[in-house]
C-alpha atoms as one frame of an Amber mdcrd trajectory, in Angstrom:
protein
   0.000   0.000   0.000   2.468   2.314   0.937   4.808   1.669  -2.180   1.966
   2.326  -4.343   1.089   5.758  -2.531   4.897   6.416  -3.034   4.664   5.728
  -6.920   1.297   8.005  -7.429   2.530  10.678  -5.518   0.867  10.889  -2.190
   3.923  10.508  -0.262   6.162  12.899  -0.643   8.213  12.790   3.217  10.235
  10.140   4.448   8.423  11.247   7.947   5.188  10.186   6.222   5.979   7.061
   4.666   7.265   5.503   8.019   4.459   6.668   9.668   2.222   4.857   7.257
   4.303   1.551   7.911   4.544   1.526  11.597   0.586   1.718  11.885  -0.915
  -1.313  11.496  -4.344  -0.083   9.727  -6.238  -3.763  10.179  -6.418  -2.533
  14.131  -8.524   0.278  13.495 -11.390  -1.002  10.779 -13.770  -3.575  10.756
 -12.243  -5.098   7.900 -10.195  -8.112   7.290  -6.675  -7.523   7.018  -6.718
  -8.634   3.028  -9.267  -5.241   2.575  -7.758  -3.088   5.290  -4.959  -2.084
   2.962  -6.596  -1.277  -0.314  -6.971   2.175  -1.145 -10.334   2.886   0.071
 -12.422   4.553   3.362 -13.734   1.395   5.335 -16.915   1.553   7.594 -15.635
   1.675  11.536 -19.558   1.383  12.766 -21.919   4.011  13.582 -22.152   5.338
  10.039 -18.761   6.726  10.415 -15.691   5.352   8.101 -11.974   5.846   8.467
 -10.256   7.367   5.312  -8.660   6.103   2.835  -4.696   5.723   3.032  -4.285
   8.278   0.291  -5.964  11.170   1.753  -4.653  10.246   5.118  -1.388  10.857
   3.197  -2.204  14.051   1.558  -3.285  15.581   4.800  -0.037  14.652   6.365
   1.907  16.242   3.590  -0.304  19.363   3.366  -0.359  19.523   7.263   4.281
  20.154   6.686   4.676  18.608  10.261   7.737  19.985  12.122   9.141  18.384
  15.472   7.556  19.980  18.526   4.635  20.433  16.924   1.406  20.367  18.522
  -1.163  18.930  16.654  -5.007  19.079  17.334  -7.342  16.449  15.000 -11.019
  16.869  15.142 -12.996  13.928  14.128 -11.229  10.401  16.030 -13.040   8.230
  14.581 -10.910   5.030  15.916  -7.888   6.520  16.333  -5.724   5.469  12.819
  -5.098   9.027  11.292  -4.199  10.536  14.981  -2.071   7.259  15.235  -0.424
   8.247  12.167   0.274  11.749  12.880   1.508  10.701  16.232   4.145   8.717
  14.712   5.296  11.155  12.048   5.931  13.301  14.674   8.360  11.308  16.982
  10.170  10.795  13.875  10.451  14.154  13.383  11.373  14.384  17.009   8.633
  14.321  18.834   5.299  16.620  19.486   1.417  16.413  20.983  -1.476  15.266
  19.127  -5.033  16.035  20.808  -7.890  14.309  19.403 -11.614  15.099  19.750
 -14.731  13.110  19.084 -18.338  13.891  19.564 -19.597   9.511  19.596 -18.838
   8.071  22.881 -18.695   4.462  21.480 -15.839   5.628  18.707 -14.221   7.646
  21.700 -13.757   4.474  23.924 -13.113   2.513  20.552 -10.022   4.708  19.916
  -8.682   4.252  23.066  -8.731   1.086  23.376  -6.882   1.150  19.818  -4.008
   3.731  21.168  -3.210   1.423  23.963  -3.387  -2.123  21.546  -0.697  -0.203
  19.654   1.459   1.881  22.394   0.385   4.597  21.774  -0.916   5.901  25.386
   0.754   9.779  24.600  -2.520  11.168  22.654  -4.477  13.123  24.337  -8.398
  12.168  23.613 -11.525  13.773  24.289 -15.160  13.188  24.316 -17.120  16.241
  22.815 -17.872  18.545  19.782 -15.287  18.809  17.539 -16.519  21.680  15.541
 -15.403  24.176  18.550 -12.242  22.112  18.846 -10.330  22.586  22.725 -10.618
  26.288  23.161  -8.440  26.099  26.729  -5.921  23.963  25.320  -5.236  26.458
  22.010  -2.879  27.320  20.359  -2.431  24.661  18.442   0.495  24.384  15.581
  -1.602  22.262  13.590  -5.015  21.196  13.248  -6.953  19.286  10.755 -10.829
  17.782  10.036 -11.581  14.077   9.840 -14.840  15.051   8.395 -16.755  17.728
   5.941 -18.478  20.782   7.382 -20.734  23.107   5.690 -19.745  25.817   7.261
 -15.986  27.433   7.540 -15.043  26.105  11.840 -14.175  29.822  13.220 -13.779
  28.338  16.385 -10.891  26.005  14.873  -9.518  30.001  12.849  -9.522  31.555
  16.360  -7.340  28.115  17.722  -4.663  28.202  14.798  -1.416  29.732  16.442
   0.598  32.342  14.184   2.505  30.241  11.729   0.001  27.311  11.781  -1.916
  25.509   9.295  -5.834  24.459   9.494  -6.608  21.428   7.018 -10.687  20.613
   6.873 -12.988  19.510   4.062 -15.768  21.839   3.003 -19.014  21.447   1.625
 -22.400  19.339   2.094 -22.797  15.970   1.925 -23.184  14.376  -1.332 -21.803
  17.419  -3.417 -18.976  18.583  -4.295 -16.926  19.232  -1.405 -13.237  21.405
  -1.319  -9.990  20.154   0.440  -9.000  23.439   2.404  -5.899  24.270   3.587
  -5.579  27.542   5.589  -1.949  29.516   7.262  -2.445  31.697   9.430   0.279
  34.552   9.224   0.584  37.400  11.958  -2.277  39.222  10.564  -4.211  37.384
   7.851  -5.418  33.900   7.056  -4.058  32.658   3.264  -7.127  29.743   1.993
  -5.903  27.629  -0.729  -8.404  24.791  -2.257  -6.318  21.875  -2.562  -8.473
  19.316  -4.390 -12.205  17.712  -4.752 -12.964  15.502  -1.956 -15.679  13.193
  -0.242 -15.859  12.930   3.171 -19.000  11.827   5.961 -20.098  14.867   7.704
 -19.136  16.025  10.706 -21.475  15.937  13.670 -22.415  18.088  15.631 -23.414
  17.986  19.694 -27.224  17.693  19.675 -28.193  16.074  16.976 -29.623  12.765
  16.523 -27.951   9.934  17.923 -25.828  12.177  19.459 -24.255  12.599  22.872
 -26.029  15.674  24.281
């Protein structure tokens, strides 16, 4: 899988590419390990899928991780792309990754799937990931697991100066935009990276929702 991201493209890092080999993906999908490593998103219950390897990839990339980063995902799902980044970053010498999700049953899910794996140094919480962790901000990094229709302010207002916001944009079943945002000392620069499908992101009251 990962020699075949290599070959189109998708890896570009050596940071990335080892990340992508040290996590085994068959631990976080519902999925026998034959399917876990094709190129596609695979259901992880509860209408929710994890993505596929590729865009986990691109996000990396876009995301240009530095050591001592610290890294805020919103959107756990069960735990592979925060798994990921967490890796890339103690190669690159280490860093934090926080983690939020709004589904209690994916929340205890990815924990579970941290500490199968060694991971026990991400920091996970249980709420809604649209207004990120407003007392933990600034964060160097932060990226969206899922689409929203709306631009995340809350997630603008947590970016600190120098850092880059990655989140897909757009309804569900349309057209949706890969957006990358860097935040300088006075402005925000928005580049559309590519077309994307993603689930949408929840939000705290609605249906089947922790309230």
């Amino acid at each position: 899988m990962v020699e075949r991201l290599t070959k189109k493209g998708y890896i570009r890092s050596d940071h990335v590419k080892k990340a992508l080999l040290a996590v085994p993906r068959e631990k976080f999908v519902n999925q026998a390990a034959s399917r876990a490593y094709s190129d596609k998103p695979l259901p992880i219950g509860f209408g929710q899928t994890v993505s596929a390897p590729h865009m986990v990839a691109v996000i990396l990339e876009e995301l240009e991780l530095r050591g001592g980063a610290k890294v805020l995902e919103v959107g756990t799902g069960s735990g592979y792309h925060a798994a990921v980044t967490c890796k890339a970053l103690e190669i690159l010498g280490g860093g934090e990754v926080y983690t939020i999700e709004i589904d209690e049953r994916l929340y205890r899910i990815a924990q579970r799937n941290f500490v199968r794996i060694g991971l026990t140094s991400i920091h996970a919480y249980l709420g809604d990931g649209f207004n990120g962790l407003p007392d933990l901000s600034p964060f160097d990094r932060i990226y969206v697991t899922a689409a929203t229709p709306e631009k995340p302010e809350p997630l603008y207002a947590q970016l600190a100066p120098g850092g880059i916001l990655i989140f897909p944009f757009g309804p569900q079943n349309q057209i949706q935009q890969l957006i990358k945002v860097k935040k300088t000392d006075d402005k925000f620069i928005e580049e559309r990276l590519l077309e994307v499908a993603f689930v949408p992101l929840k939000r705290k009251g609605e249906r089947g929702q922790p309230l």
